[in-house]
Backbone as a printed PyTorch tensor [residue, N CA C, xyz], in Angstrom:
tensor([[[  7.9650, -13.5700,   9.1270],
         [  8.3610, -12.3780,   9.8600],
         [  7.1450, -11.5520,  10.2850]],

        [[  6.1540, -11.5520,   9.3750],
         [  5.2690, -10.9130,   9.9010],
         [  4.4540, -11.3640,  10.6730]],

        [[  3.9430, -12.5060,  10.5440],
         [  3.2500, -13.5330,  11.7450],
         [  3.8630, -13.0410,  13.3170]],

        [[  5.4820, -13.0820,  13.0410],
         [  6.3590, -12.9200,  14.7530],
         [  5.8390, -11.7940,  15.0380]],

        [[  5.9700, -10.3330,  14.0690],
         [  6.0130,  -9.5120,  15.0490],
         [  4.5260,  -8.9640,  15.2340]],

        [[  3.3660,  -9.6850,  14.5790],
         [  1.9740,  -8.9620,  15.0940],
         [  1.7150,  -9.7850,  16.4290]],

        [[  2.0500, -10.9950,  16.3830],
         [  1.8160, -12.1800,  17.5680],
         [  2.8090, -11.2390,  19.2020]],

        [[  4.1950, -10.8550,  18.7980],
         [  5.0570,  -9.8870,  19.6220],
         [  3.9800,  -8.6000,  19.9030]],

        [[  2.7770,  -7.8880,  19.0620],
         [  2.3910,  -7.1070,  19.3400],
         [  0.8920,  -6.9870,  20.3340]],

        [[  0.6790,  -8.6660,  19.9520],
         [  0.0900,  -9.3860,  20.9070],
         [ -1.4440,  -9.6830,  20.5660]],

        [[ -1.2910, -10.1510,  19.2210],
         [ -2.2380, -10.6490,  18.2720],
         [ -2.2460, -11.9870,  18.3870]],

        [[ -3.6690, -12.6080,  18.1830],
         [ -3.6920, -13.9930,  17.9430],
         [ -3.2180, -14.4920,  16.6250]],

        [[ -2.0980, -14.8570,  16.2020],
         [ -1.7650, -15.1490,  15.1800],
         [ -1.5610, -16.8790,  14.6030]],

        [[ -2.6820, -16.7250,  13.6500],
         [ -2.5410, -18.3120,  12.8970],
         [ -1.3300, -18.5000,  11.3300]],

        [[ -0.5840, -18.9270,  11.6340],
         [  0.0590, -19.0370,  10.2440],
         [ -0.4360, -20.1420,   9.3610]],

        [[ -0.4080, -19.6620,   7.9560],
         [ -0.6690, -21.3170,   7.8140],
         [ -0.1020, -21.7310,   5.9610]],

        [[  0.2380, -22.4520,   5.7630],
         [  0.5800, -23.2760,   4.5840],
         [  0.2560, -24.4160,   3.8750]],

        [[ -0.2770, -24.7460,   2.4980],
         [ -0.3510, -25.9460,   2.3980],
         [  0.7710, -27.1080,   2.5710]],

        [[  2.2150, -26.3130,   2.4500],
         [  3.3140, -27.1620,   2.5350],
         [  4.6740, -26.6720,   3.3770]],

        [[  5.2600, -27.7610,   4.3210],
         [  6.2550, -27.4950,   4.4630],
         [  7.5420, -26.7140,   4.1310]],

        [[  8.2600, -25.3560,   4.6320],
         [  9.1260, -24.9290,   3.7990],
         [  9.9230, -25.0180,   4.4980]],

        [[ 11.2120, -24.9950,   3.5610],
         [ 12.5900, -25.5450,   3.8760],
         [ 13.5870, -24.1010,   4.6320]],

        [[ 14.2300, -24.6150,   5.6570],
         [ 14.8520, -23.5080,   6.4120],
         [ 14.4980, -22.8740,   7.5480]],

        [[ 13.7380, -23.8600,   8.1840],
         [ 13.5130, -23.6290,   9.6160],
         [ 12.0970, -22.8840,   9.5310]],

        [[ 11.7250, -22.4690,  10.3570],
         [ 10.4830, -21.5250,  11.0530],
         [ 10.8120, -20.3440,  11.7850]],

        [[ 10.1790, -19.1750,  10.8350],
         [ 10.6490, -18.3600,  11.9880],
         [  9.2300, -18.3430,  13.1760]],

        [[  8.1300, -18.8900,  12.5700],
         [  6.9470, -18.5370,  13.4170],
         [  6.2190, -20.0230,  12.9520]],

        [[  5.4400, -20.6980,  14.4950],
         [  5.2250, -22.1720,  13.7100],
         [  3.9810, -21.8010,  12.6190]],

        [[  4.3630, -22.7950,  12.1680],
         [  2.8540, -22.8030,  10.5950],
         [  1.7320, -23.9720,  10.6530]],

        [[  0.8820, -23.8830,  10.7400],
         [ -0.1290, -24.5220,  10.6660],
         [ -0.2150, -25.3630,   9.2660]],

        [[ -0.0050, -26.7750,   8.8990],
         [ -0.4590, -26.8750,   7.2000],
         [ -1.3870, -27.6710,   7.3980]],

        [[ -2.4970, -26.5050,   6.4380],
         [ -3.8180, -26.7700,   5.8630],
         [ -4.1030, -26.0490,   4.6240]],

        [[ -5.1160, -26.0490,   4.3850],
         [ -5.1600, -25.4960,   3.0040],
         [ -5.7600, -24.1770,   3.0510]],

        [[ -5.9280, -22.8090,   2.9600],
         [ -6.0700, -22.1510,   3.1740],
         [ -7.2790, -21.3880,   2.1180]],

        [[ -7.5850, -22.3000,   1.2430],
         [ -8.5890, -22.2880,   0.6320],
         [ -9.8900, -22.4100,   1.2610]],

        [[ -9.5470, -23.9740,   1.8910],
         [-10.9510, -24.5330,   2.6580],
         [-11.0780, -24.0040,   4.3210]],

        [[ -9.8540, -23.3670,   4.6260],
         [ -9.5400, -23.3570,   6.0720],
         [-10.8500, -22.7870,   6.6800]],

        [[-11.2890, -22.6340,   7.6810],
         [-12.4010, -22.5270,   8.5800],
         [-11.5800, -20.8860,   9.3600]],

        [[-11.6040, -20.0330,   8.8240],
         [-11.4340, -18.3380,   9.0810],
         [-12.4590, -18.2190,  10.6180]],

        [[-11.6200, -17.2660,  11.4900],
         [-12.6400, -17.0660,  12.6510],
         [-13.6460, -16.1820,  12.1380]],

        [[-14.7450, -15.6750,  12.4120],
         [-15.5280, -14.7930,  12.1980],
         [-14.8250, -13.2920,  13.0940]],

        [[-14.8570, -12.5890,  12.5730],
         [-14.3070, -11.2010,  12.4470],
         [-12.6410, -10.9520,  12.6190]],

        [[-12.1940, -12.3510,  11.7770],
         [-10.3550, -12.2110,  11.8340],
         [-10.4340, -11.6550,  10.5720]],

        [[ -8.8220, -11.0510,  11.0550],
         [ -8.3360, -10.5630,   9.7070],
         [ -7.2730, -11.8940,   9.0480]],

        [[ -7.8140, -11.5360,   7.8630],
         [ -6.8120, -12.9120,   7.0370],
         [ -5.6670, -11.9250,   5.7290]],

        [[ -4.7730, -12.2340,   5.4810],
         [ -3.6120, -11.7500,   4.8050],
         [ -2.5600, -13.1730,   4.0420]],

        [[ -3.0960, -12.4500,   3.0090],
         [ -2.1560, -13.2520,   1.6530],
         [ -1.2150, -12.9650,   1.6750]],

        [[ -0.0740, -13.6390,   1.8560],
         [  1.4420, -13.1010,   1.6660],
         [  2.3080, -13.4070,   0.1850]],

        [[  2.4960, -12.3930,  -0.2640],
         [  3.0790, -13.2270,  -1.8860],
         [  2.5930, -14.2280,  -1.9580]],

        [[  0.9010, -15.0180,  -2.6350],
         [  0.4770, -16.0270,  -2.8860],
         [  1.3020, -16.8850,  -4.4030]],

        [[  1.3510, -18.1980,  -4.3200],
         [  0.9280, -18.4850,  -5.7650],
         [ -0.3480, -17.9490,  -6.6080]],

        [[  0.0900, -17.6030,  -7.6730],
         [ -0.6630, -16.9510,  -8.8520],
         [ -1.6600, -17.7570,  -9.4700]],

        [[ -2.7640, -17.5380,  -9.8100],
         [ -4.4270, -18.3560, -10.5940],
         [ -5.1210, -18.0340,  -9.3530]],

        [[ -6.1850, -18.4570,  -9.2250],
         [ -7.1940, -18.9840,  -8.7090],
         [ -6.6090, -18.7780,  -7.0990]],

        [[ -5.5180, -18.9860,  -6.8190],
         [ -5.6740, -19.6730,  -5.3390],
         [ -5.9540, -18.1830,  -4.6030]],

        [[ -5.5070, -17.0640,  -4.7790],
         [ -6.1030, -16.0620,  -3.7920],
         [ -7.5290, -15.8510,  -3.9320]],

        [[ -7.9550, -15.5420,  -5.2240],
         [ -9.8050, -15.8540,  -5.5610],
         [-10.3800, -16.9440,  -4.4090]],

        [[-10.1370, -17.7490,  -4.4500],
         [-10.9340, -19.0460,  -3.3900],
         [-10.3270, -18.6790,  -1.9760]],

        [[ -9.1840, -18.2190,  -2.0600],
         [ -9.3550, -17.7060,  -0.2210],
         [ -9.8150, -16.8150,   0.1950]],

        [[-10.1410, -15.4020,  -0.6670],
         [-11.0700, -14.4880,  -0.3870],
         [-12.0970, -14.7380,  -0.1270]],

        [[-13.0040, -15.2280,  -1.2270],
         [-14.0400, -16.3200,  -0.7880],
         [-14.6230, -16.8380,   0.2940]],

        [[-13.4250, -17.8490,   0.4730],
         [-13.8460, -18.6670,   1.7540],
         [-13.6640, -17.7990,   2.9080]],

        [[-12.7660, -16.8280,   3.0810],
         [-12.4320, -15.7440,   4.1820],
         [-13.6630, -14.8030,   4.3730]],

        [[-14.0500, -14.4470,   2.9020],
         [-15.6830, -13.5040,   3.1700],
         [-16.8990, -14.5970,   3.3700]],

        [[-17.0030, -15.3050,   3.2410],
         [-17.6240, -16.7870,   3.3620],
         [-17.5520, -17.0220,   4.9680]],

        [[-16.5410, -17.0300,   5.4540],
         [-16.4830, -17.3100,   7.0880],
         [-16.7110, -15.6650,   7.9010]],

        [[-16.9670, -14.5830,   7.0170],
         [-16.9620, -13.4040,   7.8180],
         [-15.7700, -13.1090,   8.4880]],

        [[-14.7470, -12.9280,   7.7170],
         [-13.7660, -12.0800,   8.5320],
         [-13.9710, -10.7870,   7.8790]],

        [[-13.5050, -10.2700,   9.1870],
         [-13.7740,  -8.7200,   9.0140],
         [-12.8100,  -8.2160,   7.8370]],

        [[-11.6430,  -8.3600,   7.6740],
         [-10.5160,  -7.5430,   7.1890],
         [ -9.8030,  -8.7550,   6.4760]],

        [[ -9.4110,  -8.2160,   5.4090],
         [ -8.8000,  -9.4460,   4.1760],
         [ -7.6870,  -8.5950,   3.4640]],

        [[ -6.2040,  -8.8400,   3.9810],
         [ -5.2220,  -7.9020,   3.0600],
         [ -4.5130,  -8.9350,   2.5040]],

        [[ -3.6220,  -8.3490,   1.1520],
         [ -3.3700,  -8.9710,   0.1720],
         [ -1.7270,  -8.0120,   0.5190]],

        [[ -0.6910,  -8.9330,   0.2290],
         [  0.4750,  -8.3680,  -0.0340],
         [  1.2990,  -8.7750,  -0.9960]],

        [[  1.4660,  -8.3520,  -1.6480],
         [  2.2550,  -8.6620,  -3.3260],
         [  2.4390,  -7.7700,  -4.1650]],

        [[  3.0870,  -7.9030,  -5.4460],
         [  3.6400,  -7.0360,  -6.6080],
         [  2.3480,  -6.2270,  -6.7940]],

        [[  2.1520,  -4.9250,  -7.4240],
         [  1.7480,  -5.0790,  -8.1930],
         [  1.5060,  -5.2770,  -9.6460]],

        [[  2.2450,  -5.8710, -10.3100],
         [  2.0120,  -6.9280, -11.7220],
         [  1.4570,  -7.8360, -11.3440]],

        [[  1.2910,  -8.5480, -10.2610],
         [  0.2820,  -9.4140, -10.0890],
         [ -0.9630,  -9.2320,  -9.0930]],

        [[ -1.5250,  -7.6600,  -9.3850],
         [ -2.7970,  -7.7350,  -8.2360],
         [ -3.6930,  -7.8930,  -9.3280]],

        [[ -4.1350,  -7.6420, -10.6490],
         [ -5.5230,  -8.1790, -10.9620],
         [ -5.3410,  -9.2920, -11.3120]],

        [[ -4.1890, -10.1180, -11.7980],
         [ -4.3080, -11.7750, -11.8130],
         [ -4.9040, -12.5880, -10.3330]],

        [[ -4.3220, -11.8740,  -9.1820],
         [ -4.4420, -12.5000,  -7.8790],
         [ -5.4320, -12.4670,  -7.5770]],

        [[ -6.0630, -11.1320,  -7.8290],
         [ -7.3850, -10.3770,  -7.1390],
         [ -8.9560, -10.9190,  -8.0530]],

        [[ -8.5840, -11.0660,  -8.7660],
         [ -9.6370, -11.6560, -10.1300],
         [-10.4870, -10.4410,  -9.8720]],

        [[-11.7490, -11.2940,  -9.9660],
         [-12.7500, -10.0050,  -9.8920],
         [-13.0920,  -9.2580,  -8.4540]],

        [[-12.3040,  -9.4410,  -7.3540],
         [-12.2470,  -9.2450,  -5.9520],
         [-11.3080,  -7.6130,  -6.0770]],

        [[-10.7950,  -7.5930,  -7.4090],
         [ -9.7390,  -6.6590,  -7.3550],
         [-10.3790,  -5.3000,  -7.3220]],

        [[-11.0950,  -4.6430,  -7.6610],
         [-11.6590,  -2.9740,  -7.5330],
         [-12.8050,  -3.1830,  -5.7500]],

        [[-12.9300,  -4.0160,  -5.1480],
         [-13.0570,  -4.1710,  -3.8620],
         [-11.7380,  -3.8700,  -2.4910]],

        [[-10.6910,  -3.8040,  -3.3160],
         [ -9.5370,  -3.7360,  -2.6390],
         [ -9.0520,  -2.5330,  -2.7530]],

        [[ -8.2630,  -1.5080,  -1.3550],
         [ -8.0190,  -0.5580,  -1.2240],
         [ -6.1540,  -0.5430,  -1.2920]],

        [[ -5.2710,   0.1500,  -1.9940],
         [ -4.2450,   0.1480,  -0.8490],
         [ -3.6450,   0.6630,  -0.1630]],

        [[ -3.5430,   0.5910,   0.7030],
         [ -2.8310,   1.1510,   1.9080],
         [ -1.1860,   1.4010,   2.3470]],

        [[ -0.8270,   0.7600,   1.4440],
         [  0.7900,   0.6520,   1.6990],
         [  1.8820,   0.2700,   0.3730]],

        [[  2.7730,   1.2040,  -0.0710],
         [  3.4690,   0.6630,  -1.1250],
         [  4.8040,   0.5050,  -0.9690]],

        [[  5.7480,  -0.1810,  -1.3930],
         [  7.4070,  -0.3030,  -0.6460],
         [  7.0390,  -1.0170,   0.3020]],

        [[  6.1460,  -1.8790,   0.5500],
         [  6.0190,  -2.5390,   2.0650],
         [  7.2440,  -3.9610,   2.1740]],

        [[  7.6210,  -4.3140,   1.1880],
         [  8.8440,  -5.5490,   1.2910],
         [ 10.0000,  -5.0790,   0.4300]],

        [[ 10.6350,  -5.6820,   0.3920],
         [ 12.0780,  -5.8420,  -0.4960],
         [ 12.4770,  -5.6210,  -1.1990]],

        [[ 11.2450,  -6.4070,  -2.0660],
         [ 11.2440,  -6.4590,  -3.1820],
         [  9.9790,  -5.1830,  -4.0610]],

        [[  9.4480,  -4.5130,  -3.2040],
         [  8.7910,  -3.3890,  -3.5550],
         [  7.1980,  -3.9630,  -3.4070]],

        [[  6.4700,  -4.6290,  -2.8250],
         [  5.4850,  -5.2900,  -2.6320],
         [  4.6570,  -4.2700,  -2.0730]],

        [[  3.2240,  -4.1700,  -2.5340],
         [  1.9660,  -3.4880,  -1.8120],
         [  1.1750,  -4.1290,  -0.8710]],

        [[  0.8370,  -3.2770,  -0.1480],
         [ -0.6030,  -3.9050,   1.1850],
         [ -1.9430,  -3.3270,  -0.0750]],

        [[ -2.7090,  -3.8660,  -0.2870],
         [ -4.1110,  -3.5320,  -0.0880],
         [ -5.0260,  -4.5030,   0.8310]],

        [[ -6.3400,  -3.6770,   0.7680],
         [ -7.3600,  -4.0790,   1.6510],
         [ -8.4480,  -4.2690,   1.4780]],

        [[ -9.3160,  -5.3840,   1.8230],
         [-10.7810,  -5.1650,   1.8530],
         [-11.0680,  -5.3310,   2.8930]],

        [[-12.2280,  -4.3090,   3.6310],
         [-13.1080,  -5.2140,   4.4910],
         [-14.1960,  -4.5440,   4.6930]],

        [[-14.9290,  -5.8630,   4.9940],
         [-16.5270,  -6.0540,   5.8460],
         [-16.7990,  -4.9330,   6.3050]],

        [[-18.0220,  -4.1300,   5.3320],
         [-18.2620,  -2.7070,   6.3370],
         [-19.8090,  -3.1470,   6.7790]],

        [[-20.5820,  -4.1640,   6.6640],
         [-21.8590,  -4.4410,   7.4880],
         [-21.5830,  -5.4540,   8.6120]]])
């Protein structure tokens, strides 16, 4: 949903997944791994409710690694310093109640 309506707002929007999900598309998805993925230099990249360990740690990473400007994270928070590892007091947030289920926006980004 959110992919549709920034792409509707007339954003270049990449979706992407390591796996197929069941129930149609609302917006097509790219599957790759989003760990290793190749980030444009000054995109913004956004975690959407990730799986939990390691896997948001290595996409921050690779996302500040490829120079994107702006890196938001959207999820609980009970799970932002598991997600965030040590990336987590780098992150601002900006938004709380943002889903359904009561989910936060925070933010980092690239200020050089």
């Amino acid at each position: 949903y959110v992919a549709r309506a920034l792409s509707d707002l007339g954003m270049a929007v990449v979706s992407i997944d390591i796996n197929r999900r069941e129930g149609g598309e609302e917006f097509p998805v790219e599957l790759s791994n989003a760990e290793a993925y190749s980030y444009k230099e000054e995109s913004v990249v956004m975690i959407c409710r990730p799986c939990h360990g390691e896997f948001s740690e290595e996409v921050i990473f690779r996302a500040a690694k490829c120079h994107a400007r702006i890196i938001m994270y959207v999820g609980l928070k009970k799970n932002f310093k598991n997600d965030l590892g040590p990336h987590f007091s780098s992150f601002k947030p900006v938004l709380k109640n943002a889903g359904l289920e009561g989910e936060s926006v925070l933010v980092w980004e690239r200020i050089f």
